[in-house]
C-alpha positions as CSV (number, residue, x, y, z in Angstrom):
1,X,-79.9,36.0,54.5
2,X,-79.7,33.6,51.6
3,X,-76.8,31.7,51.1
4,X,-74.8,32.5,48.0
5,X,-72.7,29.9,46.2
6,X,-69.9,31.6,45.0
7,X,-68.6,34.3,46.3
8,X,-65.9,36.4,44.5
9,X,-64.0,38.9,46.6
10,X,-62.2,42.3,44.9
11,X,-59.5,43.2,47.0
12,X,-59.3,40.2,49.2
13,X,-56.3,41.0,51.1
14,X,-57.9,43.8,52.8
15,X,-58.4,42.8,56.8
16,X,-62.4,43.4,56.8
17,X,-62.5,41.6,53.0
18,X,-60.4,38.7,54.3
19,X,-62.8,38.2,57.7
20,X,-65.8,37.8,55.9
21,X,-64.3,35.5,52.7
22,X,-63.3,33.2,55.7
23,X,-66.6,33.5,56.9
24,X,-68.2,32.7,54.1
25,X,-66.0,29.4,53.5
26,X,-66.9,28.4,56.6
27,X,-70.3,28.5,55.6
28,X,-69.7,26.2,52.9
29,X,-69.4,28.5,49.9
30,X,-67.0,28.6,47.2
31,X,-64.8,31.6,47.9
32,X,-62.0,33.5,45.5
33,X,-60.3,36.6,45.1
34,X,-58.2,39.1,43.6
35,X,-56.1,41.4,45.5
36,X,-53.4,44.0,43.9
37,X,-50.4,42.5,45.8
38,X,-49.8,39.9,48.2
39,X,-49.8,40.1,51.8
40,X,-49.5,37.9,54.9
41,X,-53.4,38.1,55.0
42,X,-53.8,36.8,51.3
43,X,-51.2,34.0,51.5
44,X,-53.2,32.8,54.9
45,X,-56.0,33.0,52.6
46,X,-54.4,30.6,50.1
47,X,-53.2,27.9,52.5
48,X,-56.7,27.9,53.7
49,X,-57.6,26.5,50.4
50,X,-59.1,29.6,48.9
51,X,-58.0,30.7,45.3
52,X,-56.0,34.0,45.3
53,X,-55.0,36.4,42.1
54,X,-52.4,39.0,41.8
55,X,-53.5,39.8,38.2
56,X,-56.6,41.1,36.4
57,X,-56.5,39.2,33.7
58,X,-59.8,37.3,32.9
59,X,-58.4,33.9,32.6
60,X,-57.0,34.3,36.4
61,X,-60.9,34.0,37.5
62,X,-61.3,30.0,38.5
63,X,-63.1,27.8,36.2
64,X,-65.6,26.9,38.5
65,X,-66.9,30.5,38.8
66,X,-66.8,31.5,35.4
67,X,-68.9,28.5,34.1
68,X,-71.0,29.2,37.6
69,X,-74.5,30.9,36.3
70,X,-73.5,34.9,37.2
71,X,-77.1,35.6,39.1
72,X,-75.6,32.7,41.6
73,X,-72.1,34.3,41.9
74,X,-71.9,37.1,44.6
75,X,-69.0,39.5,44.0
76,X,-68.5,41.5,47.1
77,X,-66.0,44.7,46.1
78,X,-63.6,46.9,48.6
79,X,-64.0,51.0,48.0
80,X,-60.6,51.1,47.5
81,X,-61.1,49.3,44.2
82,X,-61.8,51.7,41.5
83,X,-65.2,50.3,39.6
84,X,-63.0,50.4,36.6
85,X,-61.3,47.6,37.7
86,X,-61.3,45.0,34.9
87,X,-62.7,42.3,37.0
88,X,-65.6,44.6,38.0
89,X,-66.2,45.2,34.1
90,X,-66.4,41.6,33.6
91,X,-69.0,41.1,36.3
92,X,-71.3,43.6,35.5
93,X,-71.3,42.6,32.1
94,X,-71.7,39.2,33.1
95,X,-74.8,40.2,35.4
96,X,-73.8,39.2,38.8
97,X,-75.0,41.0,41.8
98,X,-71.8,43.1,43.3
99,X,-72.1,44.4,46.7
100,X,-69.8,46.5,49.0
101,X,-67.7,44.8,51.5
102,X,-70.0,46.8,53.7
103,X,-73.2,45.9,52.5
104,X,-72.0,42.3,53.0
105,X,-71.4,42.4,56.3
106,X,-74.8,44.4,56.7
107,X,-76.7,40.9,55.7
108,X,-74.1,38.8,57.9
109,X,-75.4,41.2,61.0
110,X,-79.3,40.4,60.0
111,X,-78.8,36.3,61.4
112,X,-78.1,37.4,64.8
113,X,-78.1,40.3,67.3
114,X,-74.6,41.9,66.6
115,X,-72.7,44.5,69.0
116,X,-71.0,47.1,66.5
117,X,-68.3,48.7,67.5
118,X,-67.9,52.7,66.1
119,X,-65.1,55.5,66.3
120,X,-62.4,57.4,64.6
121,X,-60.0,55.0,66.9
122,X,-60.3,52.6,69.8
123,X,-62.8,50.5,67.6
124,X,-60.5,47.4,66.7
125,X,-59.0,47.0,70.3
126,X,-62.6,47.4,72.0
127,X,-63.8,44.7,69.5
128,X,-61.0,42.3,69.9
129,X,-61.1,42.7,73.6
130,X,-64.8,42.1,73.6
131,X,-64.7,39.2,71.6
132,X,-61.9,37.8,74.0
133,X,-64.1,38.1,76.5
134,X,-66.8,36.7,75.5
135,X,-64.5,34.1,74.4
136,X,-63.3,33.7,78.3
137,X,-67.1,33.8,79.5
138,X,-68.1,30.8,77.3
139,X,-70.8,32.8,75.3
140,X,-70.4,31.2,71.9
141,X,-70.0,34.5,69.2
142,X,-68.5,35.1,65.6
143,X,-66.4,38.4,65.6
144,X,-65.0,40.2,62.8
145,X,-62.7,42.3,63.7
146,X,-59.9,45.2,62.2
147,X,-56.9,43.6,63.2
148,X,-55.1,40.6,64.0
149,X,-55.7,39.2,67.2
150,X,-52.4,38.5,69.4
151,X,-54.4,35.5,71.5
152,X,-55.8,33.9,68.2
153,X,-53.4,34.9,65.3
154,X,-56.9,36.2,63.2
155,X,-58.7,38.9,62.3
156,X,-62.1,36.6,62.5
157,X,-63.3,34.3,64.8
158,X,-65.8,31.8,64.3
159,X,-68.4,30.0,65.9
160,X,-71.0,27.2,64.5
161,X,-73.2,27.8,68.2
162,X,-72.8,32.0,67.8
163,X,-75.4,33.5,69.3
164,X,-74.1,36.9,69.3
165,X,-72.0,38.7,66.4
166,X,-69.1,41.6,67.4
167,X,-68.2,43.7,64.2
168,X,-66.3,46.9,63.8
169,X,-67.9,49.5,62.4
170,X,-66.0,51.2,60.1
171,X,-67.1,54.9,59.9
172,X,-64.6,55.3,56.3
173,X,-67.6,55.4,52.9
174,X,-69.9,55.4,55.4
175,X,-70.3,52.0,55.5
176,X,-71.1,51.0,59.0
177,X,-75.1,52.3,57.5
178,X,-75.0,48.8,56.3
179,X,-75.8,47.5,59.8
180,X,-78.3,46.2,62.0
181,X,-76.8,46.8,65.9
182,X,-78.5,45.9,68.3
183,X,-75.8,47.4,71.1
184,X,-73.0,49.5,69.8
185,X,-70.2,51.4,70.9
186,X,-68.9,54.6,69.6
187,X,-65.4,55.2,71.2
188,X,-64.1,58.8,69.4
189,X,-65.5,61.0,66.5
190,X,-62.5,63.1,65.9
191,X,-62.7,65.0,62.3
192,X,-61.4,62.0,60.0
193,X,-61.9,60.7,56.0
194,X,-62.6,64.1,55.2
195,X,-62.1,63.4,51.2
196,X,-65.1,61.6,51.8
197,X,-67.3,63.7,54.0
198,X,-66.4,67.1,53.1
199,X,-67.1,68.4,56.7
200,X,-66.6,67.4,60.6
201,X,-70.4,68.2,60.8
202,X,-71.0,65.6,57.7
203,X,-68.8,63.1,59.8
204,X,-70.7,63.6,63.1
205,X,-74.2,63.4,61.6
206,X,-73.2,60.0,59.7
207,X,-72.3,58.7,63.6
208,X,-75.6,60.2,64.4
209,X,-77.5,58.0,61.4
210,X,-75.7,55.2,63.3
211,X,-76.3,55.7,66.8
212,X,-79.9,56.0,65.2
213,X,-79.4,52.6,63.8
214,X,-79.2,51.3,67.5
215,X,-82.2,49.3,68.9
216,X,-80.4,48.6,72.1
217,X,-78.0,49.5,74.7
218,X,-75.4,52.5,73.5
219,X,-72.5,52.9,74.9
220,X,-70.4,56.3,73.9
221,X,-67.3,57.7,75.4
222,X,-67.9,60.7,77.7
223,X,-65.6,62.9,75.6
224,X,-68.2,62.6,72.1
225,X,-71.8,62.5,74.2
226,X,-73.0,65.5,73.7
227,X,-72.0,66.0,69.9
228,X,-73.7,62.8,69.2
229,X,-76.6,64.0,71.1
230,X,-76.5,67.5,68.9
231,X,-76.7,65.6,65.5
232,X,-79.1,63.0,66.9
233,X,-82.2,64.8,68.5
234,X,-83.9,61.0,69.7
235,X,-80.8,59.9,71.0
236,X,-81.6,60.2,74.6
237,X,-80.4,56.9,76.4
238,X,-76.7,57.0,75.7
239,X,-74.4,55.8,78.1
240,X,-71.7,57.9,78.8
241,X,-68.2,55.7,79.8
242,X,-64.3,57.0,80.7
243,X,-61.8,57.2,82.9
244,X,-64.0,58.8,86.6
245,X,-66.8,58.9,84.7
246,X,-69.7,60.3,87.3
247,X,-72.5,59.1,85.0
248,X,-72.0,55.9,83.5
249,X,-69.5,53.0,83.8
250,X,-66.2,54.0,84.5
251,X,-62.2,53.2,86.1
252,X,-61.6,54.2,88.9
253,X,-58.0,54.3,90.8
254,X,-56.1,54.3,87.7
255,X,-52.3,53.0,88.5
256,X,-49.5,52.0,86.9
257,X,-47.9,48.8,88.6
258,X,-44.7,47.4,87.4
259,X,-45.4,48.7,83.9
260,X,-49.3,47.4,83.7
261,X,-52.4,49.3,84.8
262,X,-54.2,48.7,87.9
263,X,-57.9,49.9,87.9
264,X,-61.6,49.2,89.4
265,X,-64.3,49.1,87.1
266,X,-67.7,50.3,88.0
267,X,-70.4,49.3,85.4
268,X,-73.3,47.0,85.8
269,X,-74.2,47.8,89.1
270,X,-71.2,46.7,90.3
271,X,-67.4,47.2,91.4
272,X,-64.9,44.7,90.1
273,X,-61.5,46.1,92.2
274,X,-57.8,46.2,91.1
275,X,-58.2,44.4,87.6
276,X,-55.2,44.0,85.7
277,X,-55.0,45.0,81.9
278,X,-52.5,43.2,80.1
279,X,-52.2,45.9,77.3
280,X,-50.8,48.6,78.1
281,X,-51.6,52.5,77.1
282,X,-53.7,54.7,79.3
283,X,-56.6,54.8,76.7
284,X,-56.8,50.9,76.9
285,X,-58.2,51.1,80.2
286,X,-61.2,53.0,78.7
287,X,-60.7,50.6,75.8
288,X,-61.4,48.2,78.6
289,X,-64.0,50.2,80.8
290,X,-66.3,49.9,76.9
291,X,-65.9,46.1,76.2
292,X,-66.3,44.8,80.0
293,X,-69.7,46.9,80.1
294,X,-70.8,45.1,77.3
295,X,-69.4,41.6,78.0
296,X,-71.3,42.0,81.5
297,X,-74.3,42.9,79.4
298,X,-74.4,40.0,77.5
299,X,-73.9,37.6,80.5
300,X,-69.7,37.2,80.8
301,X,-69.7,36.7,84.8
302,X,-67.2,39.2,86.3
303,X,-64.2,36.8,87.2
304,X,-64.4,35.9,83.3
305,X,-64.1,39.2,82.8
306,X,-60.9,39.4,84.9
307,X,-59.4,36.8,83.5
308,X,-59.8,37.8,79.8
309,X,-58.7,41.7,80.9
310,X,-55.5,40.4,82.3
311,X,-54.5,37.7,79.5
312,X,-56.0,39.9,76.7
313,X,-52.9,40.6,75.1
314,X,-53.4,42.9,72.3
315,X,-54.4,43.5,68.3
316,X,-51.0,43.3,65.7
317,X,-49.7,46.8,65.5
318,X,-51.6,48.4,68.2
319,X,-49.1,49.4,70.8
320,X,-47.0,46.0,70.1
321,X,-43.8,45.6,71.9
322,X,-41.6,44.5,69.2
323,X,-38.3,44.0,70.6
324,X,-36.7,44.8,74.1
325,X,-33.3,45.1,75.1
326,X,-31.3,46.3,78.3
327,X,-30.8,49.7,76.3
328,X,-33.5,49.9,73.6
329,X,-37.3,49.5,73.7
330,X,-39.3,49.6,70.4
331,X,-43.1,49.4,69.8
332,X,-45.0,49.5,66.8
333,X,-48.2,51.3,66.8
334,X,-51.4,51.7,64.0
335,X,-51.6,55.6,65.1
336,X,-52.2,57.8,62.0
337,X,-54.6,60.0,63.5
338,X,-53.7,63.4,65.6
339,X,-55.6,62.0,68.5
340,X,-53.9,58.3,68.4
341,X,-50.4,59.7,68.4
342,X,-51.3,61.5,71.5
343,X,-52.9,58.6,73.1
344,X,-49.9,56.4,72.1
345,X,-46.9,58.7,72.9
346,X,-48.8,60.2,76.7
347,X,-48.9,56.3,77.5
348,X,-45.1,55.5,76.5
349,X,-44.3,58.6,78.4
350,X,-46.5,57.4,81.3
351,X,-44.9,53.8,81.4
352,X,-41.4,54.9,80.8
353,X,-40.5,58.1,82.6
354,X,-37.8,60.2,81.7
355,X,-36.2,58.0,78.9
356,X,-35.9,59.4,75.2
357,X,-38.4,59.1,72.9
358,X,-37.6,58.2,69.3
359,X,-40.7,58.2,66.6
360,X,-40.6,57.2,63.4
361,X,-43.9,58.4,61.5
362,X,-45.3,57.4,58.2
363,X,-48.3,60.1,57.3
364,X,-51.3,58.5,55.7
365,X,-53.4,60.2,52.9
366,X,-52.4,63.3,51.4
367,X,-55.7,64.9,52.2
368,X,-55.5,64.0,56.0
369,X,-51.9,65.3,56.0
370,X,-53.3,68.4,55.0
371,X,-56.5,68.6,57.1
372,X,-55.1,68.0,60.1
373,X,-51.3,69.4,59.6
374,X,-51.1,71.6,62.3
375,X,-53.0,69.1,65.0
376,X,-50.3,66.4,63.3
377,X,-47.4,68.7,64.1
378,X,-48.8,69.1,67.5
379,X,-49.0,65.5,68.5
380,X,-45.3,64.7,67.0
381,X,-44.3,67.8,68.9
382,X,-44.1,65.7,71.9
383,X,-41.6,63.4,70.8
384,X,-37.9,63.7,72.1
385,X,-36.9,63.0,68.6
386,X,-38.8,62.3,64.8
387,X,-37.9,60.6,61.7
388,X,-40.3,61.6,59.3
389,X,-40.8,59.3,56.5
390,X,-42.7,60.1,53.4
391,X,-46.8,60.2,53.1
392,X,-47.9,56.6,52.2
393,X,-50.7,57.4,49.3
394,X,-52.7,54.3,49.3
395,X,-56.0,55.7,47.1
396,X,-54.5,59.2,46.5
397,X,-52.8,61.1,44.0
398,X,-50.6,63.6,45.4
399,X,-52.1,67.1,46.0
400,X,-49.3,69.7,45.4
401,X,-47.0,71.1,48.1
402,X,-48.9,68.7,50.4
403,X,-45.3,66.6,51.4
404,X,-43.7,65.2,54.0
405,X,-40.9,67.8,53.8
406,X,-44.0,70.6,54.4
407,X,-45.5,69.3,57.5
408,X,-41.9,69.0,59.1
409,X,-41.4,72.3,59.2
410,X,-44.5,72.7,60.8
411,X,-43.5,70.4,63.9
412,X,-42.6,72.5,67.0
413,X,-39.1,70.6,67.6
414,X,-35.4,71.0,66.2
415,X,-34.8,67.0,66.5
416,X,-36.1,66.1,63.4
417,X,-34.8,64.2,60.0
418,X,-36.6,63.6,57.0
419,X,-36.1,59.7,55.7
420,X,-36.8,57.5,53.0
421,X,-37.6,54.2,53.7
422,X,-34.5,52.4,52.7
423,X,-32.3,54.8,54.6
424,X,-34.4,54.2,57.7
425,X,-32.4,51.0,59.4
426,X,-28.6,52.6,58.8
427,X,-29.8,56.0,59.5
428,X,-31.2,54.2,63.5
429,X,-28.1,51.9,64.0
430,X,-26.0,55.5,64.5
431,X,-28.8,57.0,66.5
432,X,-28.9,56.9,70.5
433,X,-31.9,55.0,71.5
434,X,-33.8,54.1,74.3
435,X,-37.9,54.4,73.4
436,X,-38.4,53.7,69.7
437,X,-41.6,54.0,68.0
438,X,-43.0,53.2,64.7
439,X,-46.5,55.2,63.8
440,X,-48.6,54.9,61.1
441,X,-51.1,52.9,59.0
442,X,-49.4,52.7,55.4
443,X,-46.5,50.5,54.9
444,X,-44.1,50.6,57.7
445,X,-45.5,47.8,58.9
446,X,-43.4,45.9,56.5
447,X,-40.3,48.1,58.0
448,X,-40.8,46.7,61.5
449,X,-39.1,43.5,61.3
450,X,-35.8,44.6,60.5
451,X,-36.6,47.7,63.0
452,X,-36.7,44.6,65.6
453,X,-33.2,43.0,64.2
454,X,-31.1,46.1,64.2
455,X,-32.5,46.6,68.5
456,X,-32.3,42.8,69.1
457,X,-28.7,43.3,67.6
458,X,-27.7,46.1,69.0
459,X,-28.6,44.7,72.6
């Protein structure tokens, strides 16, 4: 793709926005932004030397760019931005070119062949992983991935030499249509983003447009095959992968060994015995089975993959332990989905028999919360104990009777509180705890840290 000069990013905090405006000053462009508040992300942003807003007013825009001739300025804009956003107004007037974060990312997968990584969930630790490993095998790549990174402290890595790109393909607008994979992997297509797509069947046949986008191998989890294949009549060559997977790659003797899993991975025409995952969660081993098939594929040697599977140690706010004492253990997790919370409170139950299990949950969308109430009340069914906090709206307005309050009393348990979040902390220092978890994807991230002093304090 061509080069642009100025690139001007609405809703530059966001962790796929911030990946490619690094990206992009690496390149040698000038790069600014605008985000609605600031974040951890946005003031890395600003000590890397790139200009950062909090307002829309006009005169916030740097000099540079605004005297810049418009058809030269690239403004790449987030969905979550509303296109009557001020600074979009100005823009468009202006005559400069304004492109989705997704369509953006689209051209950066044109310069070189790029392994996309699909699915409801799984996709940010299967790309992470894969780019560690490909780290640890010495194939040079550029990743841009959904999360921090625990080994690297970033949610993009970057390589002058790449010869390979990793990307997460983010199912939400649609936008992973904007790319050109040449392997991909779709991990889960559980019925998600429905304010978008109307439909589960709309949902499956936009993976099917993307498995269609594939012009090499295709890796899908066992569980989604045949669904994809339903909504995607040429898509014949699929690679099934799991847990005892008879077809395709697979693990093999799953066990849990003082509190990490133990498994042998068959994939590649080959057997790699008793490797050692340094995340733990049952569904990270087929996290792992998914990104060791492709690492092999693109040339990692097998004791590199080793090595990175055993000091891979995890993406910020995916099954994090956060603080651990003799009494109290307390992980943070990104679940927001049905499916996630299952995946994430079956594996704490697996590594910590017969102890208590706290959860706090903060619901996400109001129109998820009331899809997929009854599978939500399910999931936090299996908890020992909930503190329900209220829905965290990000692009919503509220939808009446659609609360907190109302999918509580749909959860099959009688240990259950409703919370705000400043009663949270004193409401947990009375509480008897020995598993604590924080789900969700809104704002109790931001809740965490002083989760982690009252434990560390408690002892």
């Amino acid at each position: 793709m061509e080069r642009p000069s100025f690139l001007y990013f609405i809703g530059i905090g966001g962790i796929g926005m911030s990946g490619l405006a690094r990206y992009f000053r690496r390149q040698g462009a000038a790069v600014a932004g605008y985000d609605r508040t600031p974040s951890e992300l946005s003031g890395q942003l600003s000590l890397e030397g790139i200009e950062v807003s909090y307002d829309t007013g006009l005169s916030n825009i740097p000099a540079t760019f605004r005297d810049a001739d418009p058809a030269k300025v690239l403004v790449v804009r987030t969905p979550a931005v509303p296109m009557s956003n001020p600074l979009i107004a100005y823009w468009r007037q202006r005559g400069a070119p304004i492109k989705k974060r997704s369509e953006v990312l689209g051209l950066v997968t044109q310069d070189r062949p790029t392994i996309a990584v699909a699915g409801t969930h799984g996709k940010t630790t299967v790309s992470t992983m894969l780019a560690h490993l490909l780290m640890e095998g010495g194939v040079p790549s550029n990743a841009f991935l959904g999360g921090i990174s625990a080994n690297y402290g970033t949610n993009v890595l970057l390589n002058s030499k790449a010869v390979v790109n990793v990307v997460e393909a983010d199912e939400y607008d649609r936008s992973f249509l904007a790319l050109h994979p040449e392997n991909a992997v779709v991990t889960a297509m559980d019925p998600d983003h429905l304010d978008i797509y109307g439909t589960p069947e709309a949902m499956y046949q936009a993976y099917a447009d993307f498995a269609m986008l594939v012009t090499g191998r295709m890796l899908v989890h066992r569980r989604v095959l045949a669904r994809l294949q339903a909504h995607a009549s040429r898509l014949r060559d699929a690679v099934p992968y799991g847990i005892d997977e008879a077809d395709g790659p697979h693990a093999a003797n799953v066990a849990v060994k003082d509190g990490a899993y133990h498994f042998d991975l068959v994939a590649e025409g080959r057997v790699l015995p008793d490797l050692v995952l340094g995340m733990p969660g049952r569904h990270n081993v087929e996290n792992a089975v998914a990104a060791s098939t492709m690492a092999l594929h693109a040339g990692v040697k097998p004791e590199a993959v080793r090595k990175g599977l055993a000091t891979f140690r995890g993406v910020s706010r995916r099954f994090e332990l956060r603080a651990s004492t003799e009494k109290i253990t307390f992980i943070d997790d990104y679940a927001h989905h049905p499916t996630e919370l299952d995946a994430c409170i079956r594996s704490v139950k697996e590594l910590y028999p017969g102890r208590k299990v706290t959860g706090i949950f903060q619901p996400h969308l109001y129109s998820r919360t009331r899809d997929l109430a009854a599978d939500f009340a399910k999931s936090l069914g299996q908890l020992d104990e909930l503190v329900l906090l209220e829905i965290y709206p990000a692009r919503e307005e509220p939808i009446p009777g659609i609360t907190s309050a109302w999918l509580l009393e749909q959860v099959p348990m009688t240990n259950k509180t409703l919370c705000t979040k400043e009663q949270l902390v004193p409401l947990l220092e009375g509480r008897d705890l020995s598993i604590l978890l924080t789900l969700g994807a809104g704002d109790i991230d931001r809740l965490v840290p002083g989760i982690a002093a009252m434990v560390n304090k408690r002892g």
